[in-house]
PyMOL Python script that loads the backbone (N, CA, C, O; Angstrom):
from pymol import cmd

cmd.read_pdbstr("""\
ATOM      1  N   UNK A   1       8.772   5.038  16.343  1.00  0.00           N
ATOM      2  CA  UNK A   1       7.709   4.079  16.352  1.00  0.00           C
ATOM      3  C   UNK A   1       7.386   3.600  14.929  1.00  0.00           C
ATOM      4  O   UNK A   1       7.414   2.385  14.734  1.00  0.00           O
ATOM      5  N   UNK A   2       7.117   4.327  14.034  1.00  0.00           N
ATOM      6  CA  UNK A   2       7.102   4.347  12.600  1.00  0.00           C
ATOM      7  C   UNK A   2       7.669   3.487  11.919  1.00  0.00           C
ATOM      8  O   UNK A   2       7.250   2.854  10.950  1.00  0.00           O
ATOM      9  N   UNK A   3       9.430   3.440  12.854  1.00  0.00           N
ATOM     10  CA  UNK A   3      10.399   2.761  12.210  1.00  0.00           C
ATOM     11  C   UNK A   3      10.172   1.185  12.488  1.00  0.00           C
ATOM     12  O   UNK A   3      10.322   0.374  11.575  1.00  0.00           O
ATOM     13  N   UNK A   4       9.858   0.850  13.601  1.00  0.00           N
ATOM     14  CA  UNK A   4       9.533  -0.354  14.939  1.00  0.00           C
ATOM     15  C   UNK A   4       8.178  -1.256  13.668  1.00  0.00           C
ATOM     16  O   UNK A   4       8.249  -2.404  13.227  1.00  0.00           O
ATOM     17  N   UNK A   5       7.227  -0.337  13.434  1.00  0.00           N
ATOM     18  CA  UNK A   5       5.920  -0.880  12.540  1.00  0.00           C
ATOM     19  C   UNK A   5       6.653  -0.884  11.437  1.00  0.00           C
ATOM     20  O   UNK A   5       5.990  -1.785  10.923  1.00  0.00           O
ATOM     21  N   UNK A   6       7.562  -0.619  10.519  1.00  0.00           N
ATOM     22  CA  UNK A   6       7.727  -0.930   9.088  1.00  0.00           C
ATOM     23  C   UNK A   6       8.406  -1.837   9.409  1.00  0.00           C
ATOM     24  O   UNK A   6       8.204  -2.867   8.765  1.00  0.00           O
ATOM     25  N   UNK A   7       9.462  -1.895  10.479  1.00  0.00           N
ATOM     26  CA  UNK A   7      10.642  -3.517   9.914  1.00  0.00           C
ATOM     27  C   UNK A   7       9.214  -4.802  10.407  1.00  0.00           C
ATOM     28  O   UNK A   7       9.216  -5.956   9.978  1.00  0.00           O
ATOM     29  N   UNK A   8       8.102  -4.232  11.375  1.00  0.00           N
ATOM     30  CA  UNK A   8       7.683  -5.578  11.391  1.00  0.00           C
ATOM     31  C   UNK A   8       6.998  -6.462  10.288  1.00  0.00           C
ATOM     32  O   UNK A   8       6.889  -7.646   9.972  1.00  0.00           O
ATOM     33  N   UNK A   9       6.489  -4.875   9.775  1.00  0.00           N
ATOM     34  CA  UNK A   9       5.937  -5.569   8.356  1.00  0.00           C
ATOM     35  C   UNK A   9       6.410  -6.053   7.509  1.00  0.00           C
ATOM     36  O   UNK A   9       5.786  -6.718   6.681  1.00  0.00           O
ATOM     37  N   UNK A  10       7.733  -5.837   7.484  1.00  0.00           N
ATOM     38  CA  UNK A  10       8.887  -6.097   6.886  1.00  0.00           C
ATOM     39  C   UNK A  10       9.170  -7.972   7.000  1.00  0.00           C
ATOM     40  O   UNK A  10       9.009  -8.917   6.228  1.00  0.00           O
ATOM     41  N   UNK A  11       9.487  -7.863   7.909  1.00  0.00           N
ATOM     42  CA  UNK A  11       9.467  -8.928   8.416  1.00  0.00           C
ATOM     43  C   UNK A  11       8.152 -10.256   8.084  1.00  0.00           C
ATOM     44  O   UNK A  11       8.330 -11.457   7.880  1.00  0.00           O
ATOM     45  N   UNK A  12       7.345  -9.765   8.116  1.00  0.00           N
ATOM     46  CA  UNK A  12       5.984 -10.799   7.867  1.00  0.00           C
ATOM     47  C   UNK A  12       6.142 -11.136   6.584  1.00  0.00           C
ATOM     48  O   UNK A  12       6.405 -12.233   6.092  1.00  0.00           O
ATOM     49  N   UNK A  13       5.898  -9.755   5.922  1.00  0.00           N
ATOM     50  CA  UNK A  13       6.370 -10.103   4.190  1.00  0.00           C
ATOM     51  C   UNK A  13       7.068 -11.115   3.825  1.00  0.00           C
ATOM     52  O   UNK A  13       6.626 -12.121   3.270  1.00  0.00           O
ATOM     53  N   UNK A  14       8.141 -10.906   4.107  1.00  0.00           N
ATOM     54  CA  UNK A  14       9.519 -11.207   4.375  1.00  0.00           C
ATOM     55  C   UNK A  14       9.598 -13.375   4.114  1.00  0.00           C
ATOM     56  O   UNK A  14       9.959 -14.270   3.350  1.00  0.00           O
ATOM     57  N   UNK A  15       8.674 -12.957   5.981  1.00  0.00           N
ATOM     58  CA  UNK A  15       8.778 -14.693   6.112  1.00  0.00           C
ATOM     59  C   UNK A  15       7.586 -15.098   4.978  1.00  0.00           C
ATOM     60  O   UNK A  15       7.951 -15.896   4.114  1.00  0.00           O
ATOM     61  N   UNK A  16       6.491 -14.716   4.928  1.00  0.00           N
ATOM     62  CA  UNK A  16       5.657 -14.971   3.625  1.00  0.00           C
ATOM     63  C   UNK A  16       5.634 -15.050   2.406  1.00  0.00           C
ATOM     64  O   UNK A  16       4.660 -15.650   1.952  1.00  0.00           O
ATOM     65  N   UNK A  17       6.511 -14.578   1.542  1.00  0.00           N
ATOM     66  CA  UNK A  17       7.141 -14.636   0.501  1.00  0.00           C
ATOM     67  C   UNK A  17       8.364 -15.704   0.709  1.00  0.00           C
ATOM     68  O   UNK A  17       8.457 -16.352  -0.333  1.00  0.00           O
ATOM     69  N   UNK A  18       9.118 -16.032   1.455  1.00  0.00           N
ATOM     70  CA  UNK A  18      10.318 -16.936   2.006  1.00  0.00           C
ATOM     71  C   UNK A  18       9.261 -18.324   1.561  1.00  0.00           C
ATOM     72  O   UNK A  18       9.378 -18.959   0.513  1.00  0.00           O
ATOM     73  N   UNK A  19       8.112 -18.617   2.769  1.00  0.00           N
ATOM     74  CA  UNK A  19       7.410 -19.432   2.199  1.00  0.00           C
ATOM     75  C   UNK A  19       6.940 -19.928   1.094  1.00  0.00           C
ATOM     76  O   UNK A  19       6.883 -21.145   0.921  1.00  0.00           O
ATOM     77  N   UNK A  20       6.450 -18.858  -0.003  1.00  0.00           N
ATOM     78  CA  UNK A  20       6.146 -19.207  -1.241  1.00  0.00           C
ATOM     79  C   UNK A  20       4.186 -18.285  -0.873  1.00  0.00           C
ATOM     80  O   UNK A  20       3.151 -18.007  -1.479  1.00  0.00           O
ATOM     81  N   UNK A  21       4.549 -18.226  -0.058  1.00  0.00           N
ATOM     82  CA  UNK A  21       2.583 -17.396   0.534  1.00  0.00           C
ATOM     83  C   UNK A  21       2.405 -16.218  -0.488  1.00  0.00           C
ATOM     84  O   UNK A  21       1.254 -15.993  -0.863  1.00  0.00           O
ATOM     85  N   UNK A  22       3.214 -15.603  -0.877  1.00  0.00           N
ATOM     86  CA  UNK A  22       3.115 -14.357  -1.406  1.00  0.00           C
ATOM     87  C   UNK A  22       3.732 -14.000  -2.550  1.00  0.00           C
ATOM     88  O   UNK A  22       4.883 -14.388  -2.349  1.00  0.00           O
ATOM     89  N   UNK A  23       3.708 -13.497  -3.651  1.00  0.00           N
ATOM     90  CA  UNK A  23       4.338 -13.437  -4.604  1.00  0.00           C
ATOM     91  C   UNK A  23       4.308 -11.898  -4.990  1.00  0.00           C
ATOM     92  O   UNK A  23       3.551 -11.434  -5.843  1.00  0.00           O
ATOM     93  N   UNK A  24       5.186 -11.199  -4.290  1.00  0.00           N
ATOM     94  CA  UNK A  24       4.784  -9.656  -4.100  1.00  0.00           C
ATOM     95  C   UNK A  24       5.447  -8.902  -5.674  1.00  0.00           C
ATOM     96  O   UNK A  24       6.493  -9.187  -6.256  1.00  0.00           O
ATOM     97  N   UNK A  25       4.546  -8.022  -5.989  1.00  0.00           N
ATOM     98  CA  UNK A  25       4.843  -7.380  -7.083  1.00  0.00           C
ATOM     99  C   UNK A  25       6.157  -6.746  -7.802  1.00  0.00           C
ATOM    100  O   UNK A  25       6.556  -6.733  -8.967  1.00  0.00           O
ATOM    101  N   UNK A  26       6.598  -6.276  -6.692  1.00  0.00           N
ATOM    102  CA  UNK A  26       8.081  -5.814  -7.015  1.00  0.00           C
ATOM    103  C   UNK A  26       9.064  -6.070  -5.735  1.00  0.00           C
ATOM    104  O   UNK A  26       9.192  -7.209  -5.286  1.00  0.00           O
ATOM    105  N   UNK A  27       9.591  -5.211  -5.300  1.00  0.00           N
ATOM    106  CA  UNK A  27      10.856  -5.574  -4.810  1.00  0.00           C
ATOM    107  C   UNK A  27      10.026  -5.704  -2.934  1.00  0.00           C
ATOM    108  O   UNK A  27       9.334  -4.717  -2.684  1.00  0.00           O
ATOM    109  N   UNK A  28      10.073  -6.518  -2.054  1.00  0.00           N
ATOM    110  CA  UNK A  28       9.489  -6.516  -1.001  1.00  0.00           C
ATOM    111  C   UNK A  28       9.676  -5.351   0.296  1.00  0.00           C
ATOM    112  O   UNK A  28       8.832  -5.202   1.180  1.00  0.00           O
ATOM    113  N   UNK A  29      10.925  -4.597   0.201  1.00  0.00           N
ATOM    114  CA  UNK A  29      10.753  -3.462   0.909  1.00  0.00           C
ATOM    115  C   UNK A  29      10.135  -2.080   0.354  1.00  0.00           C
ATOM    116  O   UNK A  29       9.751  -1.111   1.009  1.00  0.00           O
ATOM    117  N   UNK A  30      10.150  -2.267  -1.046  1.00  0.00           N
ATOM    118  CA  UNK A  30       8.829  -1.636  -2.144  1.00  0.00           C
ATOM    119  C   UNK A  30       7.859  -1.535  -1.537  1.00  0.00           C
ATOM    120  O   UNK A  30       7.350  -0.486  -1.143  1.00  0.00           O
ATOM    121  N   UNK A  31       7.376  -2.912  -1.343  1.00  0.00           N
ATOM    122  CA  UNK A  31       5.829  -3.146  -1.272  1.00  0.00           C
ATOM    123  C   UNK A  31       5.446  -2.868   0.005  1.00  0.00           C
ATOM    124  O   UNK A  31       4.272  -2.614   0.273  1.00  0.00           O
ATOM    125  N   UNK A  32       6.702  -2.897   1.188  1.00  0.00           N
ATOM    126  CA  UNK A  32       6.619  -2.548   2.904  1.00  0.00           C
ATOM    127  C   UNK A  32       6.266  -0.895   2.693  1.00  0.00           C
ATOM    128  O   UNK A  32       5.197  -0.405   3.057  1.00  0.00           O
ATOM    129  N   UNK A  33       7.383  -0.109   2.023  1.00  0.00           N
ATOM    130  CA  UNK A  33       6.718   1.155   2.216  1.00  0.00           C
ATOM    131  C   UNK A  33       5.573   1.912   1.480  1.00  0.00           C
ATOM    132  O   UNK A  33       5.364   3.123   1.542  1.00  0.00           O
ATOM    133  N   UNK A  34       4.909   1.040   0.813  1.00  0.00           N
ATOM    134  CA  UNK A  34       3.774   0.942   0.641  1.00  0.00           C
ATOM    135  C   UNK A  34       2.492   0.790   0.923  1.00  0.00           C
ATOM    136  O   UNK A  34       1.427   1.299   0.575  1.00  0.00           O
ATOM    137  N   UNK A  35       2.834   0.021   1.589  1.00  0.00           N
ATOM    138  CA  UNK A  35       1.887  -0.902   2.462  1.00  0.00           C
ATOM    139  C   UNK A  35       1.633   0.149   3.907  1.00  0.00           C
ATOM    140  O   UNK A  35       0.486   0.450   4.241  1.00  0.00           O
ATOM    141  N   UNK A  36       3.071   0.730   4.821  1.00  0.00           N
ATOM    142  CA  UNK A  36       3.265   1.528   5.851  1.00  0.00           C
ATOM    143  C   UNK A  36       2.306   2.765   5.668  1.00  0.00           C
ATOM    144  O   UNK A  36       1.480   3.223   6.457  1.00  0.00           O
ATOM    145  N   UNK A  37       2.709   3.237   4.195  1.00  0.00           N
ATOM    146  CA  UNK A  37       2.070   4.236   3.766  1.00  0.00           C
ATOM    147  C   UNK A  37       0.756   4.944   4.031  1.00  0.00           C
ATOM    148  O   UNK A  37       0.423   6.009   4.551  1.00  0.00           O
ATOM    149  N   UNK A  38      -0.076   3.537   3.249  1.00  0.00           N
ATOM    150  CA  UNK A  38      -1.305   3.474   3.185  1.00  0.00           C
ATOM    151  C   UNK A  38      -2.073   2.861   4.622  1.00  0.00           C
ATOM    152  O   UNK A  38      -3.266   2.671   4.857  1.00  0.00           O
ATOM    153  N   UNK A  39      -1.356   2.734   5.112  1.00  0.00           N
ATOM    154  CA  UNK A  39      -2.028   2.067   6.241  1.00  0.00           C
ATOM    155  C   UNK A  39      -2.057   2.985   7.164  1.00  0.00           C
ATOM    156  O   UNK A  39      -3.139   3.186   7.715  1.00  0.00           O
ATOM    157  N   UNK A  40      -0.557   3.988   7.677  1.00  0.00           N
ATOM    158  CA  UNK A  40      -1.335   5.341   8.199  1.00  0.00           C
ATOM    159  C   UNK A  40      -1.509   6.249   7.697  1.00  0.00           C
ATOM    160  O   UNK A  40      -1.547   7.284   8.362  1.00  0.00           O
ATOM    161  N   UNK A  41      -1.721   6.287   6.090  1.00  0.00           N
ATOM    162  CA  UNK A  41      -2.530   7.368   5.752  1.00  0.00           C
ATOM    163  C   UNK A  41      -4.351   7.263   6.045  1.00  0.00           C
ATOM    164  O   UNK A  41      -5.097   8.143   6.475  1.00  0.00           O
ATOM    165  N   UNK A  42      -4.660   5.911   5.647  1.00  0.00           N
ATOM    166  CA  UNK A  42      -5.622   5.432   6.036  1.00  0.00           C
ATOM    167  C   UNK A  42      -6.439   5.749   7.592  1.00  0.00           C
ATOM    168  O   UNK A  42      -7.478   6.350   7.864  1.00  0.00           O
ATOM    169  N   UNK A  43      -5.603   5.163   8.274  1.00  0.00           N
ATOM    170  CA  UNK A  43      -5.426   5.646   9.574  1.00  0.00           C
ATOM    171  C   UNK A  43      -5.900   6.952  10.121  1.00  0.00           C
ATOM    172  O   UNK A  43      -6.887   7.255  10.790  1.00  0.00           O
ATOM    173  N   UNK A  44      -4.980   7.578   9.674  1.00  0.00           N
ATOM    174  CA  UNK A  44      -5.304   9.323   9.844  1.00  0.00           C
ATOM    175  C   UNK A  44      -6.694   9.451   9.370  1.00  0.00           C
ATOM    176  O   UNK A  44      -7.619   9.392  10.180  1.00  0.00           O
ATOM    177  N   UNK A  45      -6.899   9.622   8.119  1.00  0.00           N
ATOM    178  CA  UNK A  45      -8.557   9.724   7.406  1.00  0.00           C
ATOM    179  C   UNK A  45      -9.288   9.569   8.278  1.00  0.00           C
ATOM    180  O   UNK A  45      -9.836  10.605   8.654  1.00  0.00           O
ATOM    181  N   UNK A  46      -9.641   8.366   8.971  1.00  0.00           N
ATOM    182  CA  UNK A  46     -10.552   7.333   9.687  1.00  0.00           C
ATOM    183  C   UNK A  46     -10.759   7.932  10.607  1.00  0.00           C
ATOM    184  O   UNK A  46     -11.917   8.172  10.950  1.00  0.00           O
ATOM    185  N   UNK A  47      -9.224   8.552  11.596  1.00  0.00           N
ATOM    186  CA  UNK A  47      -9.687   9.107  12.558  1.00  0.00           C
ATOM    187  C   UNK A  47     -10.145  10.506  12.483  1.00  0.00           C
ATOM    188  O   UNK A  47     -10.829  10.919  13.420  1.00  0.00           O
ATOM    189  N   UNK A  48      -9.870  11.280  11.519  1.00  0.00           N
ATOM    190  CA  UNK A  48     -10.642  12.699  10.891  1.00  0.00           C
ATOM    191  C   UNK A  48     -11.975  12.415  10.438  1.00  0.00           C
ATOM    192  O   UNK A  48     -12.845  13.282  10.360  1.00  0.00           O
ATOM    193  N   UNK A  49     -12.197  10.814  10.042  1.00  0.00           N
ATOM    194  CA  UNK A  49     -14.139  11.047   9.588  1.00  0.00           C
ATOM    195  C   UNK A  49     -14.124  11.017   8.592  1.00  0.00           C
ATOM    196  O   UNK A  49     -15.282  10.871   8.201  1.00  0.00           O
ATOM    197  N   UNK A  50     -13.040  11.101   7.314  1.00  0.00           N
ATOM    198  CA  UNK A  50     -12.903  10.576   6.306  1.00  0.00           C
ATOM    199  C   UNK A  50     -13.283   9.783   5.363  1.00  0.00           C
ATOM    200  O   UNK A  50     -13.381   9.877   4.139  1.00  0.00           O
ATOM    201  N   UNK A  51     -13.550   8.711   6.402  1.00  0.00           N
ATOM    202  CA  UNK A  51     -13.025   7.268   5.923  1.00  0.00           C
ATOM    203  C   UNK A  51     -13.946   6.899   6.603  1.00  0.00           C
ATOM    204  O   UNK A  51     -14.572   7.866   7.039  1.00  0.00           O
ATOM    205  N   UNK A  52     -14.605   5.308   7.120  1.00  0.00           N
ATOM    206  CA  UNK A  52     -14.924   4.765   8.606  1.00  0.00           C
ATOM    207  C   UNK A  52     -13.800   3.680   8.877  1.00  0.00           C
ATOM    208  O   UNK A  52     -12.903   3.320   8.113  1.00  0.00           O
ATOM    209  N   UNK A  53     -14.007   3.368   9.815  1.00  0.00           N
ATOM    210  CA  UNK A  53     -12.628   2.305  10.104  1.00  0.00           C
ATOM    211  C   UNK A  53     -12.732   0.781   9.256  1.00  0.00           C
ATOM    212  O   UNK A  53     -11.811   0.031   8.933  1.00  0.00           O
ATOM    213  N   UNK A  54     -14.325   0.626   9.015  1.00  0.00           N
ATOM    214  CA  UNK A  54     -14.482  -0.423   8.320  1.00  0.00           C
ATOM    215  C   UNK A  54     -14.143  -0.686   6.677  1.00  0.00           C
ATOM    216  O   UNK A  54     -13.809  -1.708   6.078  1.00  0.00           O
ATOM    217  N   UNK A  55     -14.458   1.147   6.080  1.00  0.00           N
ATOM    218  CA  UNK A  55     -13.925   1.205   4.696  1.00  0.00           C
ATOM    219  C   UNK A  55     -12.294   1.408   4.844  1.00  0.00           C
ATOM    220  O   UNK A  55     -11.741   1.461   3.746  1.00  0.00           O
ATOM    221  N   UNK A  56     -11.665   1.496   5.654  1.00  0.00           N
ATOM    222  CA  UNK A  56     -10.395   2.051   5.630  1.00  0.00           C
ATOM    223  C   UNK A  56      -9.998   0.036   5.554  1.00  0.00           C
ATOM    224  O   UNK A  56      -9.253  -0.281   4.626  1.00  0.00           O
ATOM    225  N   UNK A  57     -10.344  -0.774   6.201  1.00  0.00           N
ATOM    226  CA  UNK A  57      -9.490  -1.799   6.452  1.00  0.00           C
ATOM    227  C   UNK A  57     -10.004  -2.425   5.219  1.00  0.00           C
ATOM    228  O   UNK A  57      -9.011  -2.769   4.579  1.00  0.00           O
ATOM    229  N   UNK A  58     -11.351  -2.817   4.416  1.00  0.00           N
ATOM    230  CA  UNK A  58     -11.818  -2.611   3.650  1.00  0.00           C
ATOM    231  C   UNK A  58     -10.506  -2.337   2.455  1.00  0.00           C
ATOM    232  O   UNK A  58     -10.043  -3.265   1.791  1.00  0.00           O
ATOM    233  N   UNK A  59     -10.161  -1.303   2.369  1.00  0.00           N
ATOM    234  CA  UNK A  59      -9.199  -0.561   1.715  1.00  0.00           C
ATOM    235  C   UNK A  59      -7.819  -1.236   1.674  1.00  0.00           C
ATOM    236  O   UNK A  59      -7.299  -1.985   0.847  1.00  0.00           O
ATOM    237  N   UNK A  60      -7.453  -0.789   2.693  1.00  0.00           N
ATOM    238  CA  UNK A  60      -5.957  -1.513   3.004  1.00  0.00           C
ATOM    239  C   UNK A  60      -6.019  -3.298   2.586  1.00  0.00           C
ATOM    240  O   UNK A  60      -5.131  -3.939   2.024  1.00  0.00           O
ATOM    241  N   UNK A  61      -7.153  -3.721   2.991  1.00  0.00           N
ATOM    242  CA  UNK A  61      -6.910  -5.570   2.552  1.00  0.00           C
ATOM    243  C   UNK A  61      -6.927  -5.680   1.041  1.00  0.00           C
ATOM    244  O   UNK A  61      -6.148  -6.440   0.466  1.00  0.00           O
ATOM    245  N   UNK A  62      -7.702  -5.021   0.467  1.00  0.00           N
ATOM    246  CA  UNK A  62      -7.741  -4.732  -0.894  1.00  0.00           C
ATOM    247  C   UNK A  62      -5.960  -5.021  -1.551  1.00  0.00           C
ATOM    248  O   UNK A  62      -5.325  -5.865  -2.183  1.00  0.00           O
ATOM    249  N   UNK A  63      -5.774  -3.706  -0.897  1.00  0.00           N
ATOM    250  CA  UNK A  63      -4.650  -3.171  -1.256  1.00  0.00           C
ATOM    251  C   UNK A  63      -3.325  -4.233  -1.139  1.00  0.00           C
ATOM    252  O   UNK A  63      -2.694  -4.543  -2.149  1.00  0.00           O
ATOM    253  N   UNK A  64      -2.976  -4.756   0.213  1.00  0.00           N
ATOM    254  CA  UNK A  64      -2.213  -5.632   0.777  1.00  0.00           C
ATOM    255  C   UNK A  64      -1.784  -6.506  -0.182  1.00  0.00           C
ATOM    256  O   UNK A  64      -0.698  -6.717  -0.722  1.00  0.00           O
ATOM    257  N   UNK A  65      -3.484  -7.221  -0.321  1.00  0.00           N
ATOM    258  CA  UNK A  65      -3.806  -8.169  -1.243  1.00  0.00           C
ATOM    259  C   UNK A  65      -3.031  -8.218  -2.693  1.00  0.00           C
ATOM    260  O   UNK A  65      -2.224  -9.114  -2.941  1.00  0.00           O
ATOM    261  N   UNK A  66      -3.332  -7.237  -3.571  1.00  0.00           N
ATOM    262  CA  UNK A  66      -2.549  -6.930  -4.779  1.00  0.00           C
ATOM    263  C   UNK A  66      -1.314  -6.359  -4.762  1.00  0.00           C
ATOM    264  O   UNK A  66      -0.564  -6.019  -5.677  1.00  0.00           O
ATOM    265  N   UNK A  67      -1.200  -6.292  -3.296  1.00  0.00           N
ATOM    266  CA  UNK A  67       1.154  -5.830  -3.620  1.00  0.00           C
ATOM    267  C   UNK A  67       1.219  -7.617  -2.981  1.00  0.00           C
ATOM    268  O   UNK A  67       2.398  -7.971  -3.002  1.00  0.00           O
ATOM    269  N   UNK A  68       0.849  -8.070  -2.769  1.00  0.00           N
ATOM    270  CA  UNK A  68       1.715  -9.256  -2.686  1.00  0.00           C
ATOM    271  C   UNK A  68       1.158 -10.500  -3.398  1.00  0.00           C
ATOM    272  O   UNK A  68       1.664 -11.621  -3.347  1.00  0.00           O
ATOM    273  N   UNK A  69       0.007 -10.140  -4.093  1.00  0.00           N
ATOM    274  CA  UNK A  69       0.329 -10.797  -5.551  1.00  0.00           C
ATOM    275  C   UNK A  69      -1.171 -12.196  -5.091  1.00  0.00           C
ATOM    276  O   UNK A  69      -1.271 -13.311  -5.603  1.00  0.00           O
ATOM    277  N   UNK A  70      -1.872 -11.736  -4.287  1.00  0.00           N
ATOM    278  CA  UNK A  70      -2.905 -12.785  -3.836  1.00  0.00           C
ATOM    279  C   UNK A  70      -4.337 -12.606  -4.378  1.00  0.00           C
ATOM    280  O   UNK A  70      -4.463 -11.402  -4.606  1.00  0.00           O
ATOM    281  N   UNK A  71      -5.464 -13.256  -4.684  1.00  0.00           N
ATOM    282  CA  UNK A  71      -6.088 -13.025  -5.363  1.00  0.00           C
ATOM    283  C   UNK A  71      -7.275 -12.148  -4.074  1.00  0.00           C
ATOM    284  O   UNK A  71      -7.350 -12.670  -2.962  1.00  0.00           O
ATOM    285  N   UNK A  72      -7.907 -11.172  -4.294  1.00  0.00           N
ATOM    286  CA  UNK A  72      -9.343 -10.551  -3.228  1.00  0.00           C
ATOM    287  C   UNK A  72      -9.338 -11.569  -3.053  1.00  0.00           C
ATOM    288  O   UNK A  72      -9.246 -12.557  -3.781  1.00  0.00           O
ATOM    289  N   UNK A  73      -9.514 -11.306  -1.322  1.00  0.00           N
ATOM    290  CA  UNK A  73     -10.328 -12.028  -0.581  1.00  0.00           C
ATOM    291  C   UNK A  73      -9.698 -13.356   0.351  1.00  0.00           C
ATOM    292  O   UNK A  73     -10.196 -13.933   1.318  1.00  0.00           O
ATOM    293  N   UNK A  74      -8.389 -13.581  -0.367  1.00  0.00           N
ATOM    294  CA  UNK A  74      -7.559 -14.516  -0.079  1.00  0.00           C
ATOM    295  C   UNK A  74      -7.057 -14.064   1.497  1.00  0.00           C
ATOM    296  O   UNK A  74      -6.965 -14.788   2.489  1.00  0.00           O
ATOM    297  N   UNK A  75      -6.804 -12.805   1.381  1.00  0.00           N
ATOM    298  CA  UNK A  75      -5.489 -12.141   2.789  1.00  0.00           C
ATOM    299  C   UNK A  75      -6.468 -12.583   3.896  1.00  0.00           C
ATOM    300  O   UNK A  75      -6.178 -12.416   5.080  1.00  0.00           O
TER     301      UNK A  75
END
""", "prot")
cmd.dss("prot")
cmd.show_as("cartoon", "prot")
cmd.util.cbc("prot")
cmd.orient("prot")
């Protein structure tokens, strides 16, 4: 399943940067397992109480945001 969620993200990147949408920091399957990363590490937290789901996405858009090179607030 893991594998199924990274090529899709993969993929979005992918066509978004193709476009000119994104100007990702380093190499774009870099920034996918990065991105995979944090998103169910995030994940996990949130559902342990960690986190709330609102700081976790909060988090991750943040994050998204600066591997593919967009200014806050833009994604």
């Amino acid at each position: 399943m893991s594998g199924r969620w990274h090529e899709a993200v993969r993929q979005v990147f992918e066509r978004g940067a193709a476009a000119g949408l994104f100007t990702p920091v380093t190499d774009l399957e870099e920034v996918c397992e990065r991105y995979v990363a944090m998103a169910e590490s995030l994940a996990y937290r949130a559902v342990l109480g960690y986190r709330t789901p609102d700081r976790a996405r909060q988090i991750l858009t943040h994050f998204t945001a600066e591997q593919l090179g967009l200014p806050p607030g833009q994604l």
